[in-house]
C-alpha positions as CSV (number, residue, x, y, z in Angstrom):
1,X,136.7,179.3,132.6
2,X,134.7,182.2,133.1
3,X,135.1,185.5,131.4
4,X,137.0,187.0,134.8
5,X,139.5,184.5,134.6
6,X,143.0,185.1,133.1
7,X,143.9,183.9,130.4
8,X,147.0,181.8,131.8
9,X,145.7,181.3,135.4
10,X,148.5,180.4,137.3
11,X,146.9,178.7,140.2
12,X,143.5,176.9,138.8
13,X,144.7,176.7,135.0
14,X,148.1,176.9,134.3
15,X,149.3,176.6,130.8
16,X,151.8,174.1,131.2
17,X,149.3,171.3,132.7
18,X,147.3,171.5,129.8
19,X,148.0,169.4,126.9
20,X,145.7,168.6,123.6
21,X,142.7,170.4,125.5
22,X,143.1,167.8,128.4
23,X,144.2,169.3,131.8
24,X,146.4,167.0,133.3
25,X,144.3,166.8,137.2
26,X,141.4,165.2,134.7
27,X,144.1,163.1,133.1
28,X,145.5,162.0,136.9
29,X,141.8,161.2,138.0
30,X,141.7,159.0,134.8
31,X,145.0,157.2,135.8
32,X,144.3,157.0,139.7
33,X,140.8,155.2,139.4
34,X,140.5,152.1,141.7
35,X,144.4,152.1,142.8
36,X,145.8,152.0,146.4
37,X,146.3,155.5,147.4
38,X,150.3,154.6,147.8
39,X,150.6,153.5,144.3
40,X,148.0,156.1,142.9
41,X,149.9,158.5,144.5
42,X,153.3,157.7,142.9
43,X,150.8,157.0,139.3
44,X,149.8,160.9,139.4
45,X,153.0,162.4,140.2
46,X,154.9,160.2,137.3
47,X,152.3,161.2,134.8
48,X,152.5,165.0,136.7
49,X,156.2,164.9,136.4
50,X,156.3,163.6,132.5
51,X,153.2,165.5,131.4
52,X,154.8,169.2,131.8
53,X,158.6,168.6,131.9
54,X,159.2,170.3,128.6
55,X,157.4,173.4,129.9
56,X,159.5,173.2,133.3
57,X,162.6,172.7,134.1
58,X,163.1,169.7,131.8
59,X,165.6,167.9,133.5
60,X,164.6,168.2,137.5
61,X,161.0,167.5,136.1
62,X,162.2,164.1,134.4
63,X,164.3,162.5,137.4
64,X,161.4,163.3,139.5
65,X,159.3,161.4,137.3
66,X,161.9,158.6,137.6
67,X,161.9,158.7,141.8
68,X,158.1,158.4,141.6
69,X,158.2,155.5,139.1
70,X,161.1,153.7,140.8
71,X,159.0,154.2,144.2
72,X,156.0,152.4,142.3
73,X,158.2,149.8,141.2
74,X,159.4,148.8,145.2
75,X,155.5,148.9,145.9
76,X,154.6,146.4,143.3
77,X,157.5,144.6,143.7
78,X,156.9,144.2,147.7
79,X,153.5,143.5,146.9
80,X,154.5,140.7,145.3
81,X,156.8,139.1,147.7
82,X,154.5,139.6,150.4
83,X,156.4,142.4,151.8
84,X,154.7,145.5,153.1
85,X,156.6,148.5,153.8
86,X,160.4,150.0,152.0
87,X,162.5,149.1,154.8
88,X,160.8,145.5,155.4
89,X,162.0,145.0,151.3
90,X,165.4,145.8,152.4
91,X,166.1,143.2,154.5
């Protein structure tokens, strides 16, 4: 942060992604190393979701954390049975 920068920058530093000193896009790089974009993707919005849901709107924040986790869950699971794509699972 340089001495220009607000203290509660909204768009490169907002205060509700940072937790312990640990801003949650390092924490989501962490998390997101060496898995398949679709799963990584659904990794970093969980962790997004449940990292800051205290901070904004609790309870939207919390079952949006649950869509992207239950989305992960259909990927492994189709992964598993061989089966590549939601709608291929479905039938």
């Amino acid at each position: 942060m340089t001495p220009d920068t607000p203290k509660n920058d909204l768009v490169n530093h907002p205060r509700h992604y940072t937790k312990g000193g640990v801003e949650c896009i390092d924490a989501l790089d962490a998390a997101t190393v060496g898995k398949p974009p679709d799963e990584a993707i659904c990794v970093a919005n969980v962790i997004k979701y449940l990292w800051r849901y205290e901070e904004k709107e609790p309870l939207r924040s919390l079952q949006s954390a649950r869509w992207y986790l239950d989305r992960l869950i259909g990927k492994v699971r189709n992964k598993k049975l061989g089966k590549w794509s939601d709608q291929e699972a479905a039938t």
